[in-house]
DOZA-852014 format. One record per atom (N, C-alpha, C): x negated, y, z. Coordinates in steps of 0.02 Angstrom, whole numbers, plus 50000, padded with zeros to 5 digits. Layout:
N
XYZ...
//
This chain:
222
499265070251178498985070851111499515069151059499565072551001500115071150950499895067050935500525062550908500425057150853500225058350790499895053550763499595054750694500115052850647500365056850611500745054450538500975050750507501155043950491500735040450417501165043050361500745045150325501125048350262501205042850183501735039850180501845034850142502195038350047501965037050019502215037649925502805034549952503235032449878503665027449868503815029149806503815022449772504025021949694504475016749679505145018049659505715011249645506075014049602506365013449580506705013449498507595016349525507675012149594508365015749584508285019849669508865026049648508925031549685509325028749743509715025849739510115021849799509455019949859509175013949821508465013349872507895017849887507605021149849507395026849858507685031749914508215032049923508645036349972509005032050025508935027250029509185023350087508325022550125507895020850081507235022050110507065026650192507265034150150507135040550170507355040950215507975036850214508485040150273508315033950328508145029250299507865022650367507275027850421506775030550386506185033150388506415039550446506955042750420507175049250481507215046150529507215041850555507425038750618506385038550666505985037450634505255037450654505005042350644504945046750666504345052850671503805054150661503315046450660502655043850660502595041650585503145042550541503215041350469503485046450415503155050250355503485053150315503375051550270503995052750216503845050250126503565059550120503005058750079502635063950050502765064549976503035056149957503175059949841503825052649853504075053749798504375048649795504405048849700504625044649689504455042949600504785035949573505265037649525505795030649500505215025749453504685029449441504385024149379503395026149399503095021949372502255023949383502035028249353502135030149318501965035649267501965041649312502585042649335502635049249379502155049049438502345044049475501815042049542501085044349505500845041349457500105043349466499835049949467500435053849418500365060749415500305064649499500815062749530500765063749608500495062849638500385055949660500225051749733499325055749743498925057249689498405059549730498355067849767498775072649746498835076149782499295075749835499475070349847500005070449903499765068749966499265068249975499045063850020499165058450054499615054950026499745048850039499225044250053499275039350132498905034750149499185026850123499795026450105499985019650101500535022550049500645018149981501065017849943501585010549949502235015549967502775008749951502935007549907502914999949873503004997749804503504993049783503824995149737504484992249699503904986549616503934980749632503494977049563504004978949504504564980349507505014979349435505244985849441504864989149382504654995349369504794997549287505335001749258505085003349206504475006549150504365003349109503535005449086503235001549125502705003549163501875000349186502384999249241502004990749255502394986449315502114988749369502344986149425502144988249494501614984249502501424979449476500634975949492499974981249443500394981949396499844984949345499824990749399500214994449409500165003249451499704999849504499784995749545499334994749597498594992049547498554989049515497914988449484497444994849455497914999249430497595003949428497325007949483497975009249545497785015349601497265009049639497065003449615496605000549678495945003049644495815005549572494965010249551495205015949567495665020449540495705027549558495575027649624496155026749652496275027649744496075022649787495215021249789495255014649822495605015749909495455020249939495785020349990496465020950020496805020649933497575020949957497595012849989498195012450041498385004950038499105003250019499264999550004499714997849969500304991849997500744994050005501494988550028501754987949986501984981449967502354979649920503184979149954503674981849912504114980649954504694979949860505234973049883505194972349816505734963649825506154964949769506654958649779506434952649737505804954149714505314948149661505004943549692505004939749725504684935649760504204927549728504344927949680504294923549641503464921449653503114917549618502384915449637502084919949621502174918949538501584922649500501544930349537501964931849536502154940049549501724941649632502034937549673501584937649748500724936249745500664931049718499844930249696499254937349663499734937049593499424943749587499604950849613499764952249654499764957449678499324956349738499444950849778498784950949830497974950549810498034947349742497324948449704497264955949681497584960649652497614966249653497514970449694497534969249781497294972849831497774976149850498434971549850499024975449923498784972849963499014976450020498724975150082499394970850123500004972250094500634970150135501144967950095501594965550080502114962950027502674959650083503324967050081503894963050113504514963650063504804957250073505614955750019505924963550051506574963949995506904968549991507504966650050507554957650049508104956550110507764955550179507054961150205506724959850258507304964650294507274966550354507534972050401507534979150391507644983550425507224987950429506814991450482506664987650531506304985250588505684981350547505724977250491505174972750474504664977550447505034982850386504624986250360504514992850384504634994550448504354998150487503694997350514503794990150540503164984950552502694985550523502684983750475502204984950425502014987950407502294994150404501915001050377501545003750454501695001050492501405002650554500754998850552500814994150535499994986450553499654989850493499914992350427499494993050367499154999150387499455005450426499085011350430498645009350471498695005750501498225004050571497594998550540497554998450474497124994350467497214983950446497744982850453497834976750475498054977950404498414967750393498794967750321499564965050349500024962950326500484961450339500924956350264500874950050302501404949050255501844944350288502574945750270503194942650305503184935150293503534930250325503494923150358503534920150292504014923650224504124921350178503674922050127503474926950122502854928850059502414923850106502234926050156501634920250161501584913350144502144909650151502314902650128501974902850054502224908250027502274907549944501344908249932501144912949980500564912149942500044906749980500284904550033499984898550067499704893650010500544892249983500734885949941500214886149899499934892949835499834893549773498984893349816498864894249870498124896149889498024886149905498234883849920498254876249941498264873349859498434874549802498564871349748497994873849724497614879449729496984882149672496364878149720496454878649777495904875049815495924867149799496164863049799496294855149805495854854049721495734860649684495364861249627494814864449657494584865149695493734866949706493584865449782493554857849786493244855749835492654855249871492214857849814491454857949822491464865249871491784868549848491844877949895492214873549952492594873249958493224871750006492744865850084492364862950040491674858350100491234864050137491054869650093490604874050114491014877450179491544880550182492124881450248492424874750281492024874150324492634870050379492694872050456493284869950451493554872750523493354869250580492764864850560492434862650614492124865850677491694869250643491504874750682491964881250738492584878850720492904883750753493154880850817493174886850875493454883150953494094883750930494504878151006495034876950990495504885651007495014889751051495394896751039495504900150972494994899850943495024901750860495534899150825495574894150836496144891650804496854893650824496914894450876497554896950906497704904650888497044907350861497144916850858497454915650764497244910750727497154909750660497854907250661498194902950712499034901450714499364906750704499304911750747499524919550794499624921950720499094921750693498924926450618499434924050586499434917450580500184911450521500474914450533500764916050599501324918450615501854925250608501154929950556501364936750555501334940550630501064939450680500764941550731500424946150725500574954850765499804957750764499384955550799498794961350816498404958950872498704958650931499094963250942499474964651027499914959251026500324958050969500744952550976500454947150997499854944750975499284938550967499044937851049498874943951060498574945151115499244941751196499804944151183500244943351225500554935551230500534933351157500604927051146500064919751199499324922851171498964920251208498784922951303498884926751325498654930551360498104935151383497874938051317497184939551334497144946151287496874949751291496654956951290496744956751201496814964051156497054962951109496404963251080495794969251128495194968251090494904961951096494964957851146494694950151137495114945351071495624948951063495814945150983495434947650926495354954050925494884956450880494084954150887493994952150927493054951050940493304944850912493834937250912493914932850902493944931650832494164936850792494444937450729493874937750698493324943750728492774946050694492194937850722492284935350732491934929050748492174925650698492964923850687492994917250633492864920850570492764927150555492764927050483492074926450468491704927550523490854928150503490784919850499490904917450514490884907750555491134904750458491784907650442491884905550384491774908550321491334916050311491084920950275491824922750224492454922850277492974925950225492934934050254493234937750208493064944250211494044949950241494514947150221495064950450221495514944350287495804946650319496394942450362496774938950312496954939150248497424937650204496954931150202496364930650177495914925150162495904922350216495914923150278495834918950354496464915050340497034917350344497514915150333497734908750305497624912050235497494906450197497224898650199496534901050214496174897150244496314892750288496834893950338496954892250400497424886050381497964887750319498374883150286498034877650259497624879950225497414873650202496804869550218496754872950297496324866950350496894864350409497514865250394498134863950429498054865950489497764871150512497734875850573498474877550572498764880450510499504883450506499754880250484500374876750497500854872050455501634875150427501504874850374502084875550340502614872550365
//
């Protein structure tokens, strides 16, 4: 059976990256750029006839920023998903864009093995974010909570077995499921039935929120 596609946008400001992109990308078969676009303006004009499933994103953008472009394509295009890929790492900038509804956010000094990765876990459904963005938004998700303790009592990780906890490590870890699965030894759909257990157990809705979560019940340690 052929492989399925993933057909990825890309929007960054300079042509150097833009084209070092492309040419990472010839090397996977299972990946094509369908538009590419230096600024948002152009992208929006594009990206919906392109059929693009996942947009790669540059935040420092001339005109409309790369958070605003994703704020917008998350009403137009709710089913686009969105990678952030981007040398801004800073708080504010990581925060809101995961409130904005990327699904993935990797630095510009990741690999190119990392963000292969990722565009692989994001088409597939999953989110992805690298060892470092996650720290950052661990940190800022641990500082807004320690301000709403009354929510933060309503979740506890009491309820969770000590396997749950170990799949919710796996997750810290930037782990997929197969990764998770191999780590622990056990089937990748038994990580997924595990996953779909702790989020019902703690009524969070996205892996990004498990995550989170997981930090600041020190399941995951910084």
């Amino acid at each position: 059976m052929e492989e399925k596609t993933i057909r990825v946008a890309l929007v960054d400001d300079h042509k150097i990256v833009r084209d070092g992109i492309k040419a990472l990308m010839l090397g996977y078969p299972d990946i094509e750029i369908v538009t590419e676009s230096p600024d948002a303006e152009t992208m929006l004009t594009k990206i919906k006839g392109s059929g693009a499933e996942i947009l790669l994103l540059d935040l420092m953008l001339p005109g409309i920023d790369g958070v605003s472009l994703a704020e917008i394509l998350k009403v137009r295009l709710p089913e686009l998903k969105i990678l952030v890929l981007t040398s801004n790492t800073d708080e504010a900038s990581v925060i809101r864009t995961v409130q904005s509804g990327a699904r993935g956010y990797v630095s510009k000094d990741a690999s190119g093995e990392e963000l292969i990765k990722a565009i692989r876990l994001i088409a597939s459904g999953e989110e992805y974010f690298g060892e470092k963005i996650t720290s950052i938004v661990f940190k800022s998700y641990l500082s807004k909570t320690n301000q709403q303790k009354c929510q933060a009592s309503n979740n506890s990780s009491e309820s969770l077995t000590q396997r749950e906890k170990e799949i919710i490590a796996c997750f810290g870890d930037g782990l997929s499921y197969k990764e998770t699965a191999a780590r622990l030894n056990i089937s990748p759909r038994t990580v997924e039935t595990h996953r779909n257990t702790i989020m019902e157990k703690l009524g969070l809705q996205t892996l990004a929120e498990l995550i989170k979560f997981a930090i600041r019940m020190g399941i995951v340690k910084l």
